[in-house]
PAZAPA-4460 file (N, C-alpha, C; in steps of 0.05 Angstrom, whole numbers, plus 32768, in hexadecimal, padded with zeros to 4 digits):
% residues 111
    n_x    n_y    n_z   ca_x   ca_y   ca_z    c_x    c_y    c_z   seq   type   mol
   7A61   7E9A   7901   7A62   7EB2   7910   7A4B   7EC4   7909     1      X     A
   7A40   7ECE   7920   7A26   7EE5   791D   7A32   7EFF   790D     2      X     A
   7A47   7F05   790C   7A4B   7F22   790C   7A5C   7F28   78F6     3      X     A
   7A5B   7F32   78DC   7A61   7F36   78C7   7A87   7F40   78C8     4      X     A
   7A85   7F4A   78D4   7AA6   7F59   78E3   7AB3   7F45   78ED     5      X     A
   7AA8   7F31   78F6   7AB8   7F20   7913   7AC7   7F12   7905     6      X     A
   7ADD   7F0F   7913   7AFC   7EFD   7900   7B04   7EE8   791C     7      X     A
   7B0E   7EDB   7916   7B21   7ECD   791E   7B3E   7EC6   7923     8      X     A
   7B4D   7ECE   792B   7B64   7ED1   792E   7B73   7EAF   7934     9      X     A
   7B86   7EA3   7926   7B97   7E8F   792C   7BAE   7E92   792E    10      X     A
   7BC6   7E84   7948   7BD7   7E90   7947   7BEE   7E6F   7940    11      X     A
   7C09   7E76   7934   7C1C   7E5B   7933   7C2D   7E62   7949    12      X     A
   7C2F   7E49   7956   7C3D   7E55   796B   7C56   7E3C   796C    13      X     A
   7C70   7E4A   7969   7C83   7E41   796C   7C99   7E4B   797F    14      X     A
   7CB4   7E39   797D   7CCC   7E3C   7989   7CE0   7E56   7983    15      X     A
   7CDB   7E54   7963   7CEE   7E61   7955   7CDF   7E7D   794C    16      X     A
   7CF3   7E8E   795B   7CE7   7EB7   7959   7CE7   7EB7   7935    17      X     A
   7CCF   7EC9   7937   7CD6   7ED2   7914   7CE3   7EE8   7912    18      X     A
   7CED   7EEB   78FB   7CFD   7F00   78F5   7CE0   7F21   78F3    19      X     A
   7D00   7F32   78F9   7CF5   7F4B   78F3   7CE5   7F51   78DB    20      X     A
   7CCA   7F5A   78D0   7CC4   7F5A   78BC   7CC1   7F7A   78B7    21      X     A
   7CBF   7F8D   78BF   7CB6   7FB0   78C6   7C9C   7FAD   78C4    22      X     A
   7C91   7F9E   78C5   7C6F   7F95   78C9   7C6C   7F82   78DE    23      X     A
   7C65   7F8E   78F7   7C72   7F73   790D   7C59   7F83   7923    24      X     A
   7C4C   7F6A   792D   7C41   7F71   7946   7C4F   7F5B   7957    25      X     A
   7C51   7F6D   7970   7C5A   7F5C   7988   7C40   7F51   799D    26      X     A
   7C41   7F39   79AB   7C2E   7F2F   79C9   7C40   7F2C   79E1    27      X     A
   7C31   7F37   79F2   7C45   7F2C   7A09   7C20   7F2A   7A20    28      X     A
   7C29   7F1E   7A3A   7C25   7F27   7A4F   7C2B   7F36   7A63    29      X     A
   7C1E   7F4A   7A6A   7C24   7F5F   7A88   7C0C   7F58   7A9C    30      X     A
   7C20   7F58   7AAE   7C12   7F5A   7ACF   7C21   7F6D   7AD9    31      X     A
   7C10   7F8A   7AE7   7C1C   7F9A   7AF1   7C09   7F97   7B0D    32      X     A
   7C1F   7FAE   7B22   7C1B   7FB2   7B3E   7C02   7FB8   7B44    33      X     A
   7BED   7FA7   7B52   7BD0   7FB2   7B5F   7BD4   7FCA   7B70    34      X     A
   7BDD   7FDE   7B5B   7BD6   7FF8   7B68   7BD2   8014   7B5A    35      X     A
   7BC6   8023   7B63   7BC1   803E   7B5E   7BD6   8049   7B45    36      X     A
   7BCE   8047   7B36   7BE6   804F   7B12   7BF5   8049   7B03    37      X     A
   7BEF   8025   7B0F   7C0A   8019   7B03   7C03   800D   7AE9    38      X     A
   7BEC   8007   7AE5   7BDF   800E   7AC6   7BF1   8029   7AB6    39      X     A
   7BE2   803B   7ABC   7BE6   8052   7AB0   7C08   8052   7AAE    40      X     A
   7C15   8048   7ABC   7C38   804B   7AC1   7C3C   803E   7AA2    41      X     A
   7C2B   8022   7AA7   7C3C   8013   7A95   7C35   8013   7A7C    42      X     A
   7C1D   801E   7A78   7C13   8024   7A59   7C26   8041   7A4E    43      X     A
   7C23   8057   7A66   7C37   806C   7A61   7C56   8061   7A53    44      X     A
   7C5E   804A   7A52   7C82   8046   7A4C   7C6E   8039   7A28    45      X     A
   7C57   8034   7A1C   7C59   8033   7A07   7C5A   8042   79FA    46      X     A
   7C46   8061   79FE   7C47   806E   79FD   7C65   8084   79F4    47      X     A
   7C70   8088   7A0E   7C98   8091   7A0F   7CA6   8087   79F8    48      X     A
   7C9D   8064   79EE   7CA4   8063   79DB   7CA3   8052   79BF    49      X     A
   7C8D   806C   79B4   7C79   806B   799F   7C77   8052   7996    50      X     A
   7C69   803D   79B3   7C5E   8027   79A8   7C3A   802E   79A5    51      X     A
   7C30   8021   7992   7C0E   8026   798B   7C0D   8005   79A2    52      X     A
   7BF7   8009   79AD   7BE4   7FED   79B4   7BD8   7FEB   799F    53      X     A
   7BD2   7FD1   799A   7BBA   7FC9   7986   7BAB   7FBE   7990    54      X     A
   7BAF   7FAA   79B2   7B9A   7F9B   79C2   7BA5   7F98   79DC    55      X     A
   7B90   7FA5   79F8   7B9E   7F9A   7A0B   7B7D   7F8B   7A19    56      X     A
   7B84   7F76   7A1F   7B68   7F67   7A2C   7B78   7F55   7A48    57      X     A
   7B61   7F69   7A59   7B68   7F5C   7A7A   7B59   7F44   7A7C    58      X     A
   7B6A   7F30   7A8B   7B62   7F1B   7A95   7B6D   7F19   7AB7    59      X     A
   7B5A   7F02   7ACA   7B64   7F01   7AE9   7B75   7EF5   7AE0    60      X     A
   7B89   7EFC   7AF8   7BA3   7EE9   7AFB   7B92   7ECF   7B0F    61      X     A
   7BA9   7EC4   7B0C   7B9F   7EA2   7B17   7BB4   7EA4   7B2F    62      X     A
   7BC5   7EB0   7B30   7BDB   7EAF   7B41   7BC7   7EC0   7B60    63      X     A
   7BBA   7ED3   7B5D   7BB8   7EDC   7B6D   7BA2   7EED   7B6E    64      X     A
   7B88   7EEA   7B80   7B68   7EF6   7B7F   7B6B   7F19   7B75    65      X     A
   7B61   7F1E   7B68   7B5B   7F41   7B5F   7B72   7F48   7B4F    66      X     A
   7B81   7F45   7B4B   7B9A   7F40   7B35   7B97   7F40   7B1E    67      X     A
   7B99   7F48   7B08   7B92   7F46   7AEB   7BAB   7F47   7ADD    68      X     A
   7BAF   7F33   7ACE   7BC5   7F38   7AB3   7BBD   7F45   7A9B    69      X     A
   7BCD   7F52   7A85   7BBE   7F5C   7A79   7BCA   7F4A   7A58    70      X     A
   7BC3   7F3F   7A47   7BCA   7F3F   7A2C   7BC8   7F51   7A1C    71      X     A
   7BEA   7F63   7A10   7BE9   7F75   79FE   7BFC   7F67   79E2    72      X     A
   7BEE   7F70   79D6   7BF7   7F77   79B7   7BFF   7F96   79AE    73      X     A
   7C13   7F91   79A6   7C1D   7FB0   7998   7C24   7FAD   7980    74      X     A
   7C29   7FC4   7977   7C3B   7FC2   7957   7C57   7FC0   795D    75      X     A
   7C67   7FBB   794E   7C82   7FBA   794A   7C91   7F93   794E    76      X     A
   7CA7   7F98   7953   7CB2   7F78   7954   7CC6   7F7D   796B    77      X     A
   7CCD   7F6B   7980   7CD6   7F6A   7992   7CFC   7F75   7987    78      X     A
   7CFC   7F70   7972   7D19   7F71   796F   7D1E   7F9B   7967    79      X     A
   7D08   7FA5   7960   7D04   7FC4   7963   7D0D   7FC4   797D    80      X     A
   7D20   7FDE   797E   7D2F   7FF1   798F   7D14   7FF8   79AE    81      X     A
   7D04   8002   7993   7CF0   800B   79AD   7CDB   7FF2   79B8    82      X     A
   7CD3   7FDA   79B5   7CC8   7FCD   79BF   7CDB   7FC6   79D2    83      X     A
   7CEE   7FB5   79CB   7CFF   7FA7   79DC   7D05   7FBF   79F2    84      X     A
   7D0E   7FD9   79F6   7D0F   7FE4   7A0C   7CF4   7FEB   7A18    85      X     A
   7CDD   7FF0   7A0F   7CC0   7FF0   7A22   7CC4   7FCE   7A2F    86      X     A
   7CC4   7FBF   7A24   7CBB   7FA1   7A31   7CD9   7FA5   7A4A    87      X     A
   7CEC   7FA5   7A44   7D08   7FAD   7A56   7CF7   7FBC   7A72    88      X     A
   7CED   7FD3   7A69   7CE6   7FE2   7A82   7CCF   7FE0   7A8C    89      X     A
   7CC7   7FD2   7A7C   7CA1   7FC3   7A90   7CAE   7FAB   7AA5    90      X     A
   7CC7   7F99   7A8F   7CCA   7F88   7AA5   7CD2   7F8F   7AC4    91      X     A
   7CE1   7FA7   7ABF   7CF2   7FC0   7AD5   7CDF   7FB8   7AE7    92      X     A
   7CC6   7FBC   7AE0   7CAD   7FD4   7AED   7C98   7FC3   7AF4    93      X     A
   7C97   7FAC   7AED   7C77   7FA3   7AF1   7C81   7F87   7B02    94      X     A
   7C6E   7F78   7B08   7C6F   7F57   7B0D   7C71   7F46   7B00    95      X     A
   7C62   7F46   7AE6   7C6B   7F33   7AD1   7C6E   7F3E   7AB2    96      X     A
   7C7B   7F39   7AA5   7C7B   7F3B   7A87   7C87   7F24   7A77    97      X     A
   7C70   7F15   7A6A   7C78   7EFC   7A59   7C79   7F05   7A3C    98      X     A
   7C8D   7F03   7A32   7C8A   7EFE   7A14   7C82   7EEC   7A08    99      X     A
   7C72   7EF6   79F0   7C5D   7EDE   79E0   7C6F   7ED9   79C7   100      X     A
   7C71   7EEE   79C1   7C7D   7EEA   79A4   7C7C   7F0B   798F   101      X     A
   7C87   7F0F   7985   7C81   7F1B   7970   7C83   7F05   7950   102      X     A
   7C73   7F1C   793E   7C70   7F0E   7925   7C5F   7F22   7913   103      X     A
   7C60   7F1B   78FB   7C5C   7F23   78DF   7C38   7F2A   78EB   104      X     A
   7C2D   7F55   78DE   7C18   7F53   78E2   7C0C   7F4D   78D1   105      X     A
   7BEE   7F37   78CF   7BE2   7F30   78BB   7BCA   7F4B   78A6   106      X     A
   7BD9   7F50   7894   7BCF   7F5D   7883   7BB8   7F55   786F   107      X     A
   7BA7   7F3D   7876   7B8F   7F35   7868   7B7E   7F4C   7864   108      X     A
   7B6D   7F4C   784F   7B59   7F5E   784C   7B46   7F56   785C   109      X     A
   7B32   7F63   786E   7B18   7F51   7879   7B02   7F53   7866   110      X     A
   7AF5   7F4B   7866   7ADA   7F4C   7856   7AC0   7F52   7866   111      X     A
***
């Protein structure tokens, strides 16, 4: 790698949910409505309830031209009060929401 900072991220990906650890980031996928605020709608419900983003990166949807899904990461663990009701009311609200997983955040030192 060129860049003294740059990390690599690996993920295990299994069947079986991990347990709650109170150190938990959650992934899911969102696809919201191609229209005028529905971004802003649905970042607003992390917000309502005091979830932090830590990463949201847009990609096209495949399903359909000009469409974008978005991959977010947040803090917390799906089995928290307040995650599990934001993901509840995105699903309300949007077109898609996949759950990835939650799991233990990695606390490495970087160098």
């Amino acid at each position: 790698q060129d860049q003294k900072n740059n990390f690599t991220r690996f993920l295990i990906i299994g069947k079986t949910p991990t347990k709650l650890t109170g150190n938990d980031k959650t992934s899911f996928i969102m696809g919201v409505k191609n229209q005028t605020g529905a971004l802003y709608k649905a970042l607003e419900v992390f917000y309502r309830n005091n979830i932090n983003l830590t990463k949201i990166e847009s990609r096209p949807s495949k399903k359909k031209i000009w469409d974008d899904i978005f991959y977010v990461d947040t803090e917390g663990h799906i089995e928290d009060n307040n995650v599990k009701s934001a993901l509840e009311e995105l699903e309300k609200n949007n077109q898609l929401i996949k759950f990835l997983g939650s799991y233990p955040k990695d606390e490495s030192k970087r160098v």
